[in-house]
C-alpha positions as CSV (number, residue, x, y, z in Angstrom):
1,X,58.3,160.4,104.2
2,X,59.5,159.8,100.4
3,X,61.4,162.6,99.1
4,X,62.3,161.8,95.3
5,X,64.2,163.8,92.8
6,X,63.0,164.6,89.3
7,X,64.9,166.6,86.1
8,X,65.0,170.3,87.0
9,X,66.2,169.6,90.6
10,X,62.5,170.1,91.5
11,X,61.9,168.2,94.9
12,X,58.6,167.0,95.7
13,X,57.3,165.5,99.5
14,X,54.7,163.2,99.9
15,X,52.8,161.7,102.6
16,X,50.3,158.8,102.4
17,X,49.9,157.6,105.8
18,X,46.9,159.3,107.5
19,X,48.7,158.7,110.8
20,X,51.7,160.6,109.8
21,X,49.7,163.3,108.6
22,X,47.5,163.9,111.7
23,X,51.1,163.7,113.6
24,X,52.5,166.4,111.9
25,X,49.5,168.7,111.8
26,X,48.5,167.9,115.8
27,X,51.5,167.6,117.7
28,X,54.5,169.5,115.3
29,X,51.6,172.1,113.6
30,X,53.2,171.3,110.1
31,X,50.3,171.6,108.0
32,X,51.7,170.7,104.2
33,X,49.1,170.9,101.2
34,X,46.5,168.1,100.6
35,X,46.7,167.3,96.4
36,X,45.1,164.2,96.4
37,X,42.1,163.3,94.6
38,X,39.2,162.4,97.1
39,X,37.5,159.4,95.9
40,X,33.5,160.1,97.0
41,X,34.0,164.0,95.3
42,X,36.4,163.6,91.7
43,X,36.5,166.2,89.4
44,X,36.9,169.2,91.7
45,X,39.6,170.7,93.9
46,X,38.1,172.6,96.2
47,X,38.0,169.5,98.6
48,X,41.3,167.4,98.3
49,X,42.6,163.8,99.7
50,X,46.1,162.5,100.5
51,X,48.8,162.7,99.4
52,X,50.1,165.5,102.0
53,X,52.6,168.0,100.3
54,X,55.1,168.8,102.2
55,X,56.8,172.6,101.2
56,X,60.7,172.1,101.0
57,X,61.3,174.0,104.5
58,X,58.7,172.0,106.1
59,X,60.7,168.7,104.9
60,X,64.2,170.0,105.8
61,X,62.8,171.1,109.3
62,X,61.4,167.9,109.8
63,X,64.6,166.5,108.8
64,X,66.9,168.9,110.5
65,X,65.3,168.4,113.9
66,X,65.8,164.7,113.6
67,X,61.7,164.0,113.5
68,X,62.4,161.8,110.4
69,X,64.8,160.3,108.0
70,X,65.6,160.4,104.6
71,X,66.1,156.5,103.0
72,X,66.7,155.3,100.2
73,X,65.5,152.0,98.7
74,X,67.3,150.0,96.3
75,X,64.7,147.7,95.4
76,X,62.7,151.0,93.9
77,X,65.6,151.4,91.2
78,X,65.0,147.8,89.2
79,X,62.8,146.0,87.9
80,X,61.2,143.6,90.3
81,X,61.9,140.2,90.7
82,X,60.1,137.3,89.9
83,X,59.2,136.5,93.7
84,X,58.0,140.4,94.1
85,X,55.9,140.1,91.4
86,X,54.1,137.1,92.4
87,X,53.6,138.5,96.2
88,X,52.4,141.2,94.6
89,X,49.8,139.4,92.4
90,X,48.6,137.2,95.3
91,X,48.1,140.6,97.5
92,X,46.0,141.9,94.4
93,X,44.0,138.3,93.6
94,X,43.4,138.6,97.7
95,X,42.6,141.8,98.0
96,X,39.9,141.2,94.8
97,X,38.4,138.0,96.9
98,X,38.0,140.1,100.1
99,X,36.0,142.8,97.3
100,X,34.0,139.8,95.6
101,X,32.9,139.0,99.0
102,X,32.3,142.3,100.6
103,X,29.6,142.8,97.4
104,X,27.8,139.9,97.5
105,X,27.3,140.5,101.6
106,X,25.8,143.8,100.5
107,X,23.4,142.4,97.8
108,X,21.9,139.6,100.2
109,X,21.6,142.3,102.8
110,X,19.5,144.6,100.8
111,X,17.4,141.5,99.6
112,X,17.2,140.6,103.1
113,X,15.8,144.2,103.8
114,X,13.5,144.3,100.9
115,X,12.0,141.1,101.3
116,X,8.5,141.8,102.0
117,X,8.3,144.1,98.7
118,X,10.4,141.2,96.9
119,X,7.3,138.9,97.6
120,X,4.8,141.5,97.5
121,X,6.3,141.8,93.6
122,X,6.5,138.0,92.6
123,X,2.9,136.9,94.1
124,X,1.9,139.9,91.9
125,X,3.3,138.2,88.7
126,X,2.0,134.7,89.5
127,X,-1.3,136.4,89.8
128,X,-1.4,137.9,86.9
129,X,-0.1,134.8,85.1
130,X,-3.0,132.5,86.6
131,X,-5.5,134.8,85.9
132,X,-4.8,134.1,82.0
133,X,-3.9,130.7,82.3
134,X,-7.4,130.9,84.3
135,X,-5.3,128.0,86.6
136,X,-4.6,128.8,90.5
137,X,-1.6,130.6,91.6
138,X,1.3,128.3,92.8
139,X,2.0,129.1,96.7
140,X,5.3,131.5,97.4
141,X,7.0,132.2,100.7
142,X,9.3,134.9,101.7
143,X,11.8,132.3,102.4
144,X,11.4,131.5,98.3
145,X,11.2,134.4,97.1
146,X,14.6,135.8,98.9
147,X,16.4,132.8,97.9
148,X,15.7,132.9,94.3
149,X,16.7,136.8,94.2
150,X,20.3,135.7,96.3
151,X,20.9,132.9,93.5
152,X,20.4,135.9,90.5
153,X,23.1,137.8,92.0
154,X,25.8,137.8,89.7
155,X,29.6,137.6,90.3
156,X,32.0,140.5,90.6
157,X,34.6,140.5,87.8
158,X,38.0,142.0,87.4
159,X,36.7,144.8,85.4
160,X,34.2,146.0,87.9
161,X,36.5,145.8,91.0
162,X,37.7,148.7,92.4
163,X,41.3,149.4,92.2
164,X,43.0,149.7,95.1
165,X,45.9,152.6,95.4
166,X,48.5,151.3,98.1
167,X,49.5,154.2,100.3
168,X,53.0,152.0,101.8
169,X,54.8,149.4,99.1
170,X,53.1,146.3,99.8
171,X,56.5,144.7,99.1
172,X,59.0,146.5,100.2
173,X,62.1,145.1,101.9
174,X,62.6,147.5,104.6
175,X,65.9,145.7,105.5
176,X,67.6,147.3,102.3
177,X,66.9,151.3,103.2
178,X,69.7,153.2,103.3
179,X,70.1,157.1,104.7
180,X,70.7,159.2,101.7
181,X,71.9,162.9,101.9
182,X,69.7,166.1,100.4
183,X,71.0,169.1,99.7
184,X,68.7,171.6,100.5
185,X,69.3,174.6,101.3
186,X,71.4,175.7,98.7
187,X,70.9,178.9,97.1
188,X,70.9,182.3,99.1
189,X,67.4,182.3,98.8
190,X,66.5,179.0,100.4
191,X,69.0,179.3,103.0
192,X,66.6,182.5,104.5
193,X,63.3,181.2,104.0
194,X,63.9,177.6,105.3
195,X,65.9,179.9,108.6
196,X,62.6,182.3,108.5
197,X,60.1,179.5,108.7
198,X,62.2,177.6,111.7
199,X,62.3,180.8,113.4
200,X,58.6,181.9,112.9
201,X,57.5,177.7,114.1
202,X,59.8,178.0,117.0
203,X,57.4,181.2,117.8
204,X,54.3,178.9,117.6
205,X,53.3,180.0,114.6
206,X,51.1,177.7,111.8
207,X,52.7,178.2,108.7
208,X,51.8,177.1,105.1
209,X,52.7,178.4,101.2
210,X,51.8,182.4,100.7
211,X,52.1,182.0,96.6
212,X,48.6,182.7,95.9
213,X,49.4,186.3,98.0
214,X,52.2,187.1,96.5
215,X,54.2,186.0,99.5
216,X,56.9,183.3,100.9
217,X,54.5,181.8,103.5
218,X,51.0,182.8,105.2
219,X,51.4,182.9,109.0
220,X,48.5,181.8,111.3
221,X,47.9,182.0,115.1
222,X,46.4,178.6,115.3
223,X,45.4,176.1,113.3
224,X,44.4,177.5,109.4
225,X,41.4,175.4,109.9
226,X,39.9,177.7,112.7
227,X,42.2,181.0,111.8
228,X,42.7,183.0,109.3
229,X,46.5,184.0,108.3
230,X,47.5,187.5,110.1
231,X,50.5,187.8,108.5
232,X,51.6,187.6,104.6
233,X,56.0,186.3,104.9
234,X,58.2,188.1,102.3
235,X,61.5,187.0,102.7
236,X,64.4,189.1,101.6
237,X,68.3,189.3,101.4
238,X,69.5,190.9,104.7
239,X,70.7,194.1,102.3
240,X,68.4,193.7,99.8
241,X,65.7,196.5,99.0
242,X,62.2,197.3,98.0
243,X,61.0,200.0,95.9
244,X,57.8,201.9,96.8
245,X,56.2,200.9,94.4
246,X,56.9,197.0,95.6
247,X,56.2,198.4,99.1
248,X,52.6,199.6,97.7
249,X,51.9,196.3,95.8
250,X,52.5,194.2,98.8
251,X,50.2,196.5,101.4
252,X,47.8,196.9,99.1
253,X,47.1,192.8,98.6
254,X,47.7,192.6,102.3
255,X,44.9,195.1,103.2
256,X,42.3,193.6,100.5
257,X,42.0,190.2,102.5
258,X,42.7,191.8,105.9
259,X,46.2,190.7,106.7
260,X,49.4,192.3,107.6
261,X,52.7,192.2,105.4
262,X,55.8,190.9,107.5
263,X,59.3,191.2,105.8
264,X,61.8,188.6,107.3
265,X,65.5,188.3,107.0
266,X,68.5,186.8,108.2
267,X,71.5,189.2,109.6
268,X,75.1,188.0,109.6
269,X,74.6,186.2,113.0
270,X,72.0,184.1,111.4
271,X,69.3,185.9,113.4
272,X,65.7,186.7,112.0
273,X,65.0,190.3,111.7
274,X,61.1,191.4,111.2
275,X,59.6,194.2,109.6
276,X,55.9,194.9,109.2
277,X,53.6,196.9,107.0
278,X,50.2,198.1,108.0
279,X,47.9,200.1,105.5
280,X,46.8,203.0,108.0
281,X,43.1,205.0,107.5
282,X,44.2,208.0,108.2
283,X,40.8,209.2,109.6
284,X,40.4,206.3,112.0
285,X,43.8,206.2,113.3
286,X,42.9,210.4,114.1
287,X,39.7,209.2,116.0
288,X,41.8,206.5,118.0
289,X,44.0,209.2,119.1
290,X,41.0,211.3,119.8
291,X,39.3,208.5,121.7
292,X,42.6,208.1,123.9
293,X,43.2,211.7,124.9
């Protein structure tokens, strides 16, 4: 994991490594935020790619609980030197032969596979060409006609190579990575959520960003690709208060996509407190009663 700074204090965590991602997800249930742009689908964002996004209380749980480190690498602060840059131009010049390669495979294979018609095609045109020449039709094989259609296929260039996007530094010296501190949490705030999301993961709880509800986090039962969220996260100071008409906003949102508003925070023993609010129909709760008696 690469955590890098940028103006504003704004801290941003990126994954590339598709094994590192399916770690976190399958065996630690940290689930992040896909922002990548998928090759095969551009243009859209409904379906996203790597990099994985990791929330800042994701990242400082990881790191708090000693599942990874936080390094820093000199070698990323200069310019390269002249023996990185030429390692780095042979990987490239490689990586285009492998390409150049891989293309002209495909090409003789679908020649290969389209031989008959390939023939079929030529002894057409030879036909056609003798019949006005009024002269008989020089003999073709398939053997002919593939080879002559393998020796028009033109070479890949530079400028119709694809690009490739390394997901680890190609030529990185791991040797010079040194442990670098972080300081989040720092503010009030970010002390209770990042203590509220430990506290809600240590309950088995999936957890990702609530933003988009008007929350801190959404809380899941299992795996947000086969549950929905049952819970909306607001997390408050342990005195702070909510008006009604804050109370309203929240349990209204909550109850339009079927979820439950949970208010989280922190006492002065550093122990998470839970509140929830549930929009009651006042004529169904009357029937369950009913139903009970």
């Amino acid at each position: 994991m690469v955590i890098s700074q940028v103006p504003r204090t704004i801290l941003w965590q990126f994954l590339w490594k598709t094994s590192n991602i399916l770690y976190l997800r399958k065996e630690l249930r940290i689930v992040g935020q896909l922002e990548g742009c998928l090759a095969s689908l551009p243009r859209q964002l409904n379906l996203c790619g790597r990099p994985l996004r990791l929330m800042n209380e994701e990242a400082h749980f990881l790191l708090k609980n000693n599942y990874c480190e936080l390094l820093s690498c000199s070698d990323l602060a200069s310019p390269p030197t002249k023996q990185s840059a030429d390692n780095f131009k042979e990987i490239q010049n490689r990586a285009f032969e492998e390409q150049r390669l891989l293309v002209k495979e495909e090409k003789m294979q679908q020649i290969l596979r389209a031989g008959e018609k390939i023939l079929e095609g030529k002894r057409r045109k030879l036909n056609k060409e003798a019949a006005k020449s009024g002269n008989e039709p020089p003999p073709l094989t398939l053997e002919q006609a593939v080879d002559e259609e393998i020796r028009r296929i033109p070479e890949l260039t530079q400028a119709n190579a694809l690009v490739q996007i390394f997901t680890e530094h190609p030529v990185l010296d791991c040797e010079k990575l040194a442990p670098i501190s972080w300081d989040y949490p720092s503010s009030e705030n970010d002390k209770i959520r990042a203590t509220v999301y430990g506290d809600l993961w240590a309950k088995g709880f999936y957890i990702t960003g609530g933003e988009k509800f008007g929350g801190d986090f959404l809380v899941y039962p299992g795996d947000p690709v086969r549950f929905h969220a049952k819970y909306i996260a607001i997390c408050l100071p342990f005195e702070g208060l909510l008006t009604p008409f804050q109370i309203a906003v929240h349990a209204r949102v909550a109850v339009s996509v079927n979820k439950k508003v949970l208010l989280c925070t922190v006492n002065s023993d550093s122990r998470v407190i839970y509140k929830y609010l549930e929009w009651l129909d006042a004529k169904r709760e009357k029937m369950s009663q009913e139903t009970i008696k």
